[in-house]
DRENMIFI-374541 format. One line per field, with one value per atom (N, C-alpha, C, O): atom name; x, y, z; residue number from 1; residue in three letters. Coordinates in nm, 3 decimals, padded with zeros to 5 digits, m for minus. Example, Ala and Ser with C-alpha at 12.3 -4.5 7.8 and 13.67 -1.06 7.14 Angstrom:
2
name <- [N CA C O N CA C O]
c1 <- [01.319 01.230 01.320 01.424 01.285 01.367 01.290 01.341]
c2 <- [m00.569 m00.450 m00.330 m00.332 m00.225 m00.106 00.003 00.114]
c3 <- [00.780 00.780 00.780 00.846 00.708 00.714 00.787 00.804]
resi <- [1 1 1 1 2 2 2 2]
resn <- [Ala Ala Ala Ala Ser Ser Ser Ser]
end
This chain:
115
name <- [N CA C O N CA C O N CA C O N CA C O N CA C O N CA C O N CA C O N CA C O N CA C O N CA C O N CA C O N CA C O N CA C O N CA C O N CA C O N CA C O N CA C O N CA C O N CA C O N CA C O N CA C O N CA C O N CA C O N CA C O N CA C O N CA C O N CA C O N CA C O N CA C O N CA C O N CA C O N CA C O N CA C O N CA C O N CA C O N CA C O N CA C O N CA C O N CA C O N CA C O N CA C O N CA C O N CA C O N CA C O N CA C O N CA C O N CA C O N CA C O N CA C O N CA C O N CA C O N CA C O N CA C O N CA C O N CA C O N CA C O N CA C O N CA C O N CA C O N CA C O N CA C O N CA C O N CA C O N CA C O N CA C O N CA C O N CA C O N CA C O N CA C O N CA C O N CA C O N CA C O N CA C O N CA C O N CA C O N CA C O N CA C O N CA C O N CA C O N CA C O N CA C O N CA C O N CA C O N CA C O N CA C O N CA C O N CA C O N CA C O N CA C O N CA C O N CA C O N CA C O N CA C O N CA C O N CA C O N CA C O N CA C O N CA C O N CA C O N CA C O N CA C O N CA C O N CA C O N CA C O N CA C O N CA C O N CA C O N CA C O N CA C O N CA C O N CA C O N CA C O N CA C O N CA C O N CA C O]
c1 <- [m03.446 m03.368 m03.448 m03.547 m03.403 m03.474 m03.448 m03.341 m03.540 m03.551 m03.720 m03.839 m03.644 m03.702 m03.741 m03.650 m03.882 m03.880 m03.953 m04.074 m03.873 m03.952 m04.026 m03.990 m04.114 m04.185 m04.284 m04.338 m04.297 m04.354 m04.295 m04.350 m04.199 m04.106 m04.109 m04.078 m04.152 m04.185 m04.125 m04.049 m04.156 m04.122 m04.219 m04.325 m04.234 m04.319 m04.323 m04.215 m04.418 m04.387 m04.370 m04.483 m04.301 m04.325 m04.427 m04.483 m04.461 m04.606 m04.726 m04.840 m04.646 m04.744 m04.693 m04.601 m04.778 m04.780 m04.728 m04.732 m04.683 m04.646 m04.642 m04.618 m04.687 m04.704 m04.583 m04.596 m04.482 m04.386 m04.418 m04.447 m04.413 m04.454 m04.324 m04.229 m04.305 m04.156 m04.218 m04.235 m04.249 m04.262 m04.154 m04.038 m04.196 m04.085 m04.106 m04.215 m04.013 m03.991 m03.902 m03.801 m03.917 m03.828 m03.745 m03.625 m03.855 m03.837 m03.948 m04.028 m03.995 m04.099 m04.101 m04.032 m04.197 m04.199 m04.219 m04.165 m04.324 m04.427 m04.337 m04.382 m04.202 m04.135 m04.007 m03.926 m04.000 m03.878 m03.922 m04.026 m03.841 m03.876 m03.818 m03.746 m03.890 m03.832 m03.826 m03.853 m03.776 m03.699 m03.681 m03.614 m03.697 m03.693 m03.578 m03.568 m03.463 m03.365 m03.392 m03.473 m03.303 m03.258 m03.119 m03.032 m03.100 m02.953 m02.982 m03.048 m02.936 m02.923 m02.827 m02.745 m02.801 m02.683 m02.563 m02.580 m02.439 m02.342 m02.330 m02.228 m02.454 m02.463 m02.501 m02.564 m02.477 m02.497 m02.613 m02.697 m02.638 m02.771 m02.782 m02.690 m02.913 m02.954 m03.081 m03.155 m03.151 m03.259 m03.385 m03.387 m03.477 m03.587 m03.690 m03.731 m03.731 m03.848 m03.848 m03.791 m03.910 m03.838 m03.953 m03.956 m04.036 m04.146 m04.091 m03.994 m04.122 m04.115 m04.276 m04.381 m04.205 m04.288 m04.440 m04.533 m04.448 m04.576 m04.626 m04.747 m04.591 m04.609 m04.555 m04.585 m04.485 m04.404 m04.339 m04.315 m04.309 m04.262 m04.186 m04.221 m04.054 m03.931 m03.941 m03.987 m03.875 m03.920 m03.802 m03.827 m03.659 m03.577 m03.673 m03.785 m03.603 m03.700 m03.742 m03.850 m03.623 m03.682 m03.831 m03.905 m03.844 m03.987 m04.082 m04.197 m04.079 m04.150 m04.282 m04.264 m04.392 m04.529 m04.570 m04.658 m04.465 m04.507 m04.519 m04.621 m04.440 m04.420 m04.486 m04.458 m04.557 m04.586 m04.536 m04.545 m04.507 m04.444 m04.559 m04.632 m04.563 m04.667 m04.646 m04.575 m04.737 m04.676 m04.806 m04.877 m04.825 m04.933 m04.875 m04.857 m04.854 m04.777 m04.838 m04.774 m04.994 m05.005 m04.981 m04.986 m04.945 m04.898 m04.736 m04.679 m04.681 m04.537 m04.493 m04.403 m04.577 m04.531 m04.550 m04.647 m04.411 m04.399 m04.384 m04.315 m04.501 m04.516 m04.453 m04.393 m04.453 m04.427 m04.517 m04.534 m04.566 m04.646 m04.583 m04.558 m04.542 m04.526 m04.570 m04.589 m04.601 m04.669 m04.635 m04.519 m04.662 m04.610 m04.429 m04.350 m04.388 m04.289 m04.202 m04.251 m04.098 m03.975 m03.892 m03.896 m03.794 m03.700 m03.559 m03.464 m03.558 m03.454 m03.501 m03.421 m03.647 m03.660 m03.615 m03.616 m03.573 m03.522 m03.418 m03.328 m03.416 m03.284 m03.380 m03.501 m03.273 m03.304 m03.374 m03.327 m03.493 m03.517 m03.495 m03.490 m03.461 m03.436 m03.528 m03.519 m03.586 m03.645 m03.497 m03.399 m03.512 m03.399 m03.458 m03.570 m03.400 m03.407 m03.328 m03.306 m03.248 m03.174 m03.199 m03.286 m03.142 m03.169 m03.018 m02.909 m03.057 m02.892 m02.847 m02.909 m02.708 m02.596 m02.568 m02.463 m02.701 m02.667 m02.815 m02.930 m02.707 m02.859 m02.886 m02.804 m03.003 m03.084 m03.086 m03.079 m03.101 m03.135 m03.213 m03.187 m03.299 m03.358 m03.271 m03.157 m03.342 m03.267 m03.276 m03.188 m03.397 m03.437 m03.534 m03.544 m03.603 m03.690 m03.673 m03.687 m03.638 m03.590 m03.744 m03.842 m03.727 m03.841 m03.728 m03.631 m03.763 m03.739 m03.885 m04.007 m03.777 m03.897 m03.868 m03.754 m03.924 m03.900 m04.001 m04.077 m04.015 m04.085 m04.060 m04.143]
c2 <- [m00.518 m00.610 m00.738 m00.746 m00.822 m00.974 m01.027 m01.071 m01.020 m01.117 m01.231 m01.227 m01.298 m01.412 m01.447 m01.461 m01.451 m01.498 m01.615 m01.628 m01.704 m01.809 m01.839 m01.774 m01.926 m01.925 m02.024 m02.052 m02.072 m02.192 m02.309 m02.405 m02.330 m02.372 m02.381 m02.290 m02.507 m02.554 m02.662 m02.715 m02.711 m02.847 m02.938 m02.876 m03.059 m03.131 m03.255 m03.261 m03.379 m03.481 m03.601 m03.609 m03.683 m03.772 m03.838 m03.906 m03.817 m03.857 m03.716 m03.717 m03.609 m03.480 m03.390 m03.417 m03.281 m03.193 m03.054 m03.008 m02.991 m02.823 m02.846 m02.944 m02.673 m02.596 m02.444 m02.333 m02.485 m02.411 m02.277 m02.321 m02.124 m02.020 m01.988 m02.029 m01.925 m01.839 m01.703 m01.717 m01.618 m01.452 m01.417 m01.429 m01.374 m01.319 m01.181 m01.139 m01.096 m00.963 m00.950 m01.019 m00.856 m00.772 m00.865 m00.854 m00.969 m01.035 m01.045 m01.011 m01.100 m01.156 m01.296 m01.380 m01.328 m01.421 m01.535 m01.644 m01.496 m01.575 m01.658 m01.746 m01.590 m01.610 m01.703 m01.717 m01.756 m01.840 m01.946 m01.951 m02.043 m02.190 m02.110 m02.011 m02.207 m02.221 m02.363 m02.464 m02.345 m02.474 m02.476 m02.376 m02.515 m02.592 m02.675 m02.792 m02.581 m02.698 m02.672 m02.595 m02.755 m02.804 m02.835 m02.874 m02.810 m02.854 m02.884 m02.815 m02.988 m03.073 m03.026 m02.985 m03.015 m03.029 m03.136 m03.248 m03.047 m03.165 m03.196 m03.246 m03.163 m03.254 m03.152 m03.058 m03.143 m03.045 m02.991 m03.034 m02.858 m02.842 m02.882 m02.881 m02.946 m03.038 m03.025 m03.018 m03.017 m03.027 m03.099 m03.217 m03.020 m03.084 m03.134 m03.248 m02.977 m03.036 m02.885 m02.796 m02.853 m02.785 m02.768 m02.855 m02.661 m02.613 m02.546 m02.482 m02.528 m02.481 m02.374 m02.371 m02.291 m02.168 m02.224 m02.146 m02.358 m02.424 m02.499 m02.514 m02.540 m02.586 m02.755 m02.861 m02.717 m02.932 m02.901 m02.792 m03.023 m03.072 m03.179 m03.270 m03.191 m03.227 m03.263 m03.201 m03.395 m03.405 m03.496 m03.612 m03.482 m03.618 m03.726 m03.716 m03.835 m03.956 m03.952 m03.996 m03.881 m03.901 m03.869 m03.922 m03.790 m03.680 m03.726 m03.700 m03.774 m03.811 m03.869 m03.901 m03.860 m03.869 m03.879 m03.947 m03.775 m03.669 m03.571 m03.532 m03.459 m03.336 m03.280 m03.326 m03.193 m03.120 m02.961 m02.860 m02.963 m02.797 m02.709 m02.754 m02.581 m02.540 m02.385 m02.315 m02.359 m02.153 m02.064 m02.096 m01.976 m01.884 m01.732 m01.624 m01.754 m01.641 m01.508 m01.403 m01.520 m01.358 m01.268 m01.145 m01.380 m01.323 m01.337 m01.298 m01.404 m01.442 m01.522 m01.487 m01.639 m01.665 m01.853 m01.901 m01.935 m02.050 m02.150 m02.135 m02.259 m02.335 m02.487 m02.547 m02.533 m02.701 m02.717 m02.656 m02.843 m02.915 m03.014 m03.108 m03.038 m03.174 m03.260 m03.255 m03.371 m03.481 m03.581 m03.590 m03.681 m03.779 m03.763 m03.854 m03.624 m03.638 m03.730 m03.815 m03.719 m03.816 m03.770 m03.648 m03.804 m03.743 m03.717 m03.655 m03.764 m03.732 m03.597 m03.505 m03.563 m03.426 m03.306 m03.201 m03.326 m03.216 m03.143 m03.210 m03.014 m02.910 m02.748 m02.726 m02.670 m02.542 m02.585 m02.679 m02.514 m02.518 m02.425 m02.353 m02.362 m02.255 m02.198 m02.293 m02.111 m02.115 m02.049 m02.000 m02.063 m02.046 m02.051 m02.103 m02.002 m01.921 m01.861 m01.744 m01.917 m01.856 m01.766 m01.807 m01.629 m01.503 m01.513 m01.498 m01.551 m01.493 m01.626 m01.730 m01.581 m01.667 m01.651 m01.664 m01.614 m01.578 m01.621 m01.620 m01.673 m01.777 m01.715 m01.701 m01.669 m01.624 m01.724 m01.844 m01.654 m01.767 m01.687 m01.573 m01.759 m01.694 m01.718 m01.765 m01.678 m01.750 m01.820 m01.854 m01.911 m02.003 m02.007 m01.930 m02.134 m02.181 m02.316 m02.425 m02.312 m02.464 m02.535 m02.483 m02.688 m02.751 m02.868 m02.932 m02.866 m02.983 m03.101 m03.090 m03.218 m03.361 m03.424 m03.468 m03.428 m03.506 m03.549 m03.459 m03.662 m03.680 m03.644 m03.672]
c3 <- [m00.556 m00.474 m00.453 m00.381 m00.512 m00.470 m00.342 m00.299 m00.297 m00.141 m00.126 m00.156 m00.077 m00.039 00.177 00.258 00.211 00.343 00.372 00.353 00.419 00.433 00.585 00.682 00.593 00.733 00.700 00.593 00.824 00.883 00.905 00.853 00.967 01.003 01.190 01.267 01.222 01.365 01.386 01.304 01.512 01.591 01.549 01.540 01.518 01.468 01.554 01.614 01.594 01.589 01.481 01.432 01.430 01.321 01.306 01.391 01.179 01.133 01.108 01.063 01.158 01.161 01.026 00.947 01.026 00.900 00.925 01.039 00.836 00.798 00.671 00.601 00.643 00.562 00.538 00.590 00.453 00.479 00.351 00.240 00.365 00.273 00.228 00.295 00.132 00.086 00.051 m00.070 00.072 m00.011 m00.065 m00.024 m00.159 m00.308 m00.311 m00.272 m00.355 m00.406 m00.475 m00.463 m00.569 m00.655 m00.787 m00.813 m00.868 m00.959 m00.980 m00.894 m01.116 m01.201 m01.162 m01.218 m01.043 m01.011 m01.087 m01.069 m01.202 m01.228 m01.380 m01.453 m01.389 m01.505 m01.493 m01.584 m01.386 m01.302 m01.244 m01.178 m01.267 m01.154 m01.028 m01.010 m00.944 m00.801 m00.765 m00.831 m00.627 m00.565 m00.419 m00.395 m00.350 m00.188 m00.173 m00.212 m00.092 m00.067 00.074 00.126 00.127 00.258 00.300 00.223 00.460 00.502 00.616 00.694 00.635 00.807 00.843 00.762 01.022 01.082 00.994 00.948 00.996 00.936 00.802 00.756 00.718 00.602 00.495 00.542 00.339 00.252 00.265 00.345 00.163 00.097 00.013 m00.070 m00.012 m00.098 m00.124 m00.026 m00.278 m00.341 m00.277 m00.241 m00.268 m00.232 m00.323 m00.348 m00.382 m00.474 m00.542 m00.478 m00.670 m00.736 m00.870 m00.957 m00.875 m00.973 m01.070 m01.030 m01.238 m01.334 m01.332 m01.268 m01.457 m01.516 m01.573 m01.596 m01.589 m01.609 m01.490 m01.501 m01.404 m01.286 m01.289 m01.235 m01.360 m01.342 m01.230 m01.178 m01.196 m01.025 m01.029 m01.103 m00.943 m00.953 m00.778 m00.681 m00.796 m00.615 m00.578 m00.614 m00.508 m00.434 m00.398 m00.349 m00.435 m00.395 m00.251 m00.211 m00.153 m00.009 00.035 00.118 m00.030 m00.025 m00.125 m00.088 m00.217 m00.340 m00.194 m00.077 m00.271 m00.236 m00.077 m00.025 m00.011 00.107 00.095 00.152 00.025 00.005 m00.159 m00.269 m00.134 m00.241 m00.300 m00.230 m00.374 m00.406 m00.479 m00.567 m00.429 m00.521 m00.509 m00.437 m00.610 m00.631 m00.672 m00.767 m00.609 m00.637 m00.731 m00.674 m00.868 m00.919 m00.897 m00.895 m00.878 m00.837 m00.728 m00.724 m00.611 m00.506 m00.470 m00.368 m00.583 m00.569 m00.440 m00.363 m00.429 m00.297 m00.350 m00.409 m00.298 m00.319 m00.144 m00.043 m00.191 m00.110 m00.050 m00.140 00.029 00.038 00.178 00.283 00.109 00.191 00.264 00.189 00.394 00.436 00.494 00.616 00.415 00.554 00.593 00.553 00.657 00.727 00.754 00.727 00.812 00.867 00.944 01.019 00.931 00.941 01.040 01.025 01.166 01.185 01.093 01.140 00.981 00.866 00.832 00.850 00.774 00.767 00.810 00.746 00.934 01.016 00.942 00.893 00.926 00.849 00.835 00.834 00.825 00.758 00.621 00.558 00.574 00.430 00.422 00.522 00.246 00.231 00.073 m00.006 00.025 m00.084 m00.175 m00.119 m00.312 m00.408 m00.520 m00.526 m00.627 m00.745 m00.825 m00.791 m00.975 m00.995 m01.095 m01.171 m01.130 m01.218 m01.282 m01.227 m01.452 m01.512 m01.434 m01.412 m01.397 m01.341 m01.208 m01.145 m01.169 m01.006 m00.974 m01.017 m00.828 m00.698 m00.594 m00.503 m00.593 m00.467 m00.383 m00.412 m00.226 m00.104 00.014 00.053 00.053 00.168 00.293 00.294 00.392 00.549 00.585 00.664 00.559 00.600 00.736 00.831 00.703 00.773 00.875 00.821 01.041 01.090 01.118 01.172 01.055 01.073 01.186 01.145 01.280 01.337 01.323 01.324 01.311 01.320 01.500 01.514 01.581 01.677 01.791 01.825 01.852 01.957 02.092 02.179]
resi <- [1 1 1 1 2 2 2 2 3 3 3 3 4 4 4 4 5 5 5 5 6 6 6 6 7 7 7 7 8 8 8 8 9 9 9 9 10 10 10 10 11 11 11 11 12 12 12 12 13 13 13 13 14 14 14 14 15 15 15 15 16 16 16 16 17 17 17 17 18 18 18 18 19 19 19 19 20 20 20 20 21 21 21 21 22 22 22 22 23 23 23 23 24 24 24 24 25 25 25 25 26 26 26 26 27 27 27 27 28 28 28 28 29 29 29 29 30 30 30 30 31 31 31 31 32 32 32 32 33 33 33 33 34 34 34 34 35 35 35 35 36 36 36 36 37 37 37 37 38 38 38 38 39 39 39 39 40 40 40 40 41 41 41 41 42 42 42 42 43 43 43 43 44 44 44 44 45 45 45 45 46 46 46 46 47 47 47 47 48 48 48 48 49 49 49 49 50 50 50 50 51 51 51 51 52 52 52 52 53 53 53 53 54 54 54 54 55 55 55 55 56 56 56 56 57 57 57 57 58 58 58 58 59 59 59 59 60 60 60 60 61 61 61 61 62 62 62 62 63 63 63 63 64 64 64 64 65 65 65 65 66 66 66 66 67 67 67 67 68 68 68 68 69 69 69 69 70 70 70 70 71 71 71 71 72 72 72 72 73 73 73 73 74 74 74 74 75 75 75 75 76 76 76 76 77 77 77 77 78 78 78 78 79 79 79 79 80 80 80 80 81 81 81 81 82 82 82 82 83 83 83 83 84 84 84 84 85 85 85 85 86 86 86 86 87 87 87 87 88 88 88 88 89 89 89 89 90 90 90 90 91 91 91 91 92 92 92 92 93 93 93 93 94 94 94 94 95 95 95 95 96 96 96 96 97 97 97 97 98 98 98 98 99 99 99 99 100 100 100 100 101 101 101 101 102 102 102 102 103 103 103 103 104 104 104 104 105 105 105 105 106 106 106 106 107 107 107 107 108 108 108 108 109 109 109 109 110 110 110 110 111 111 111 111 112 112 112 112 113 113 113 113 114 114 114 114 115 115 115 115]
resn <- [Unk Unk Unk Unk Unk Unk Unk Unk Unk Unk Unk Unk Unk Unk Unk Unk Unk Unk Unk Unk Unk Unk Unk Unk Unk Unk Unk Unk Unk Unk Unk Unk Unk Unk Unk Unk Unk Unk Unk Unk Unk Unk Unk Unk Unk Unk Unk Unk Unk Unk Unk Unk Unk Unk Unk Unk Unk Unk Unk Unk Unk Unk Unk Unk Unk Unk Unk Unk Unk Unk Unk Unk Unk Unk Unk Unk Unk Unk Unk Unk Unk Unk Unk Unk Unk Unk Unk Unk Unk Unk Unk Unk Unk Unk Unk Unk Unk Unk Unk Unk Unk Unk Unk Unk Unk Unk Unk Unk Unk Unk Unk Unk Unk Unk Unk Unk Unk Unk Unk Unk Unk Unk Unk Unk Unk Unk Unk Unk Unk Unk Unk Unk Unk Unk Unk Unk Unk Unk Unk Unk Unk Unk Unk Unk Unk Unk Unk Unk Unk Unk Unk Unk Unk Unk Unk Unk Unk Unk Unk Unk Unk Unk Unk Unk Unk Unk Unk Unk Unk Unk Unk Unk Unk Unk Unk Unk Unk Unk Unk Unk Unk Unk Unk Unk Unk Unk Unk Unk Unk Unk Unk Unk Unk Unk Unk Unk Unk Unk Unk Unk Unk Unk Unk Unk Unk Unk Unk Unk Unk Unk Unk Unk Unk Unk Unk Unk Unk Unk Unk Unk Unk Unk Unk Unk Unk Unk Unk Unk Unk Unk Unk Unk Unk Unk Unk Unk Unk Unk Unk Unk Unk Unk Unk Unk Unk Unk Unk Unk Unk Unk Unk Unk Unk Unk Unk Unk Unk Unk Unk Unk Unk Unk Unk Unk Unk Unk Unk Unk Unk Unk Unk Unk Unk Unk Unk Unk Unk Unk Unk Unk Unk Unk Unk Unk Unk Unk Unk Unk Unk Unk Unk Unk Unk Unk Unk Unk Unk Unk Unk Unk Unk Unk Unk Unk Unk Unk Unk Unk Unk Unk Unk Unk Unk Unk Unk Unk Unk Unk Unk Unk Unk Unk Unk Unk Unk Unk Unk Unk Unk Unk Unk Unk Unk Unk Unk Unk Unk Unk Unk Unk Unk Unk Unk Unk Unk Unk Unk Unk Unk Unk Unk Unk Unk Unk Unk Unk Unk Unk Unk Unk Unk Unk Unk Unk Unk Unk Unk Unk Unk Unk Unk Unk Unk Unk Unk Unk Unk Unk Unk Unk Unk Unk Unk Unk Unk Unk Unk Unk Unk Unk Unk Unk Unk Unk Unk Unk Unk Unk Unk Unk Unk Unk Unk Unk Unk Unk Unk Unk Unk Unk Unk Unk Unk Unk Unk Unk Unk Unk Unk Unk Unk Unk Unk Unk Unk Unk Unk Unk Unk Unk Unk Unk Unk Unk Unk Unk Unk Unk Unk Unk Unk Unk Unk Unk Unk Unk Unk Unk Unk Unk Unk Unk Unk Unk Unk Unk Unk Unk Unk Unk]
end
C-alpha cells in the first residue's frame, strides 16, 4: 500500500525558514520522480517543485531560488526547503507521485506564512 506522510509544516514569520519531510512506503522509491504541490484557501493545487530519478529539479517561478527539493532514496523520504518566506506561501503542501496511471497524495502539511 503506498502511503505518503508529510510533516513540518508550522506557522512562520515572512522572511523565516522550514524544512518540510514526506516519508514514503510501499513503492520503489528510488525509481519515480516526485513532486511538492500545494493549495491555498480558495485557489487550485498547484505544482511546486518536482525531482526526477537522477535528481533534476523543476521549480514554479514563484519559488525558483527560495525553495529547494531534494530526496534521500535510501530512506525514501522527499524534502523541500523553504526560505525567505512569503505570505503567498501559505497552503496545504502535499507530497505526490504518480505509479502507472494513477496519483498518489499525502494529507498534507499546513505551512502558514504570517506576522
Amino acid at each position: 500500500q503506498v502511503q505518503f506522510v508529510e510533516s513540518g509544516g508550522d506557522l512562520v514569520q515572512p522572511g523565516g525558514s522550514l524544512r518540510l519531510s514526506c516519508s514514503t512506503s510501499g513503492f520503489t522509491f528510488s525509481t519515480n520522480a516526485m513532486d511538492w504541490y500545494r493549495q491555498a484557501p480558495g485557489k487550485q493545487r498547484e505544482l511546486v517543485a518536482g525531482i526526477g530519478i537522477g535528481g533534476n529539479t523543476i521549480y514554479v517561478d514563484a519559488v525558483k531560488d527560495r525553495f529547494t527539493i531534494s530526496r534521500e532514496n535510501a530512506k525514501g523520504m522527499l524534502y523541500l526547503q523553504m526560505n525567505s518566506l512569503k505570505p503567498e506561501d501559505t497552503a496545504v503542501y502535499y507530497c505526490h507521485t504518480t505509479l502507472g496511471f494513477q496519483e498518489f497524495w499525502g494529507r498534507g502539511t499546513q505551512v502558514t506564512v504570517s506576522s
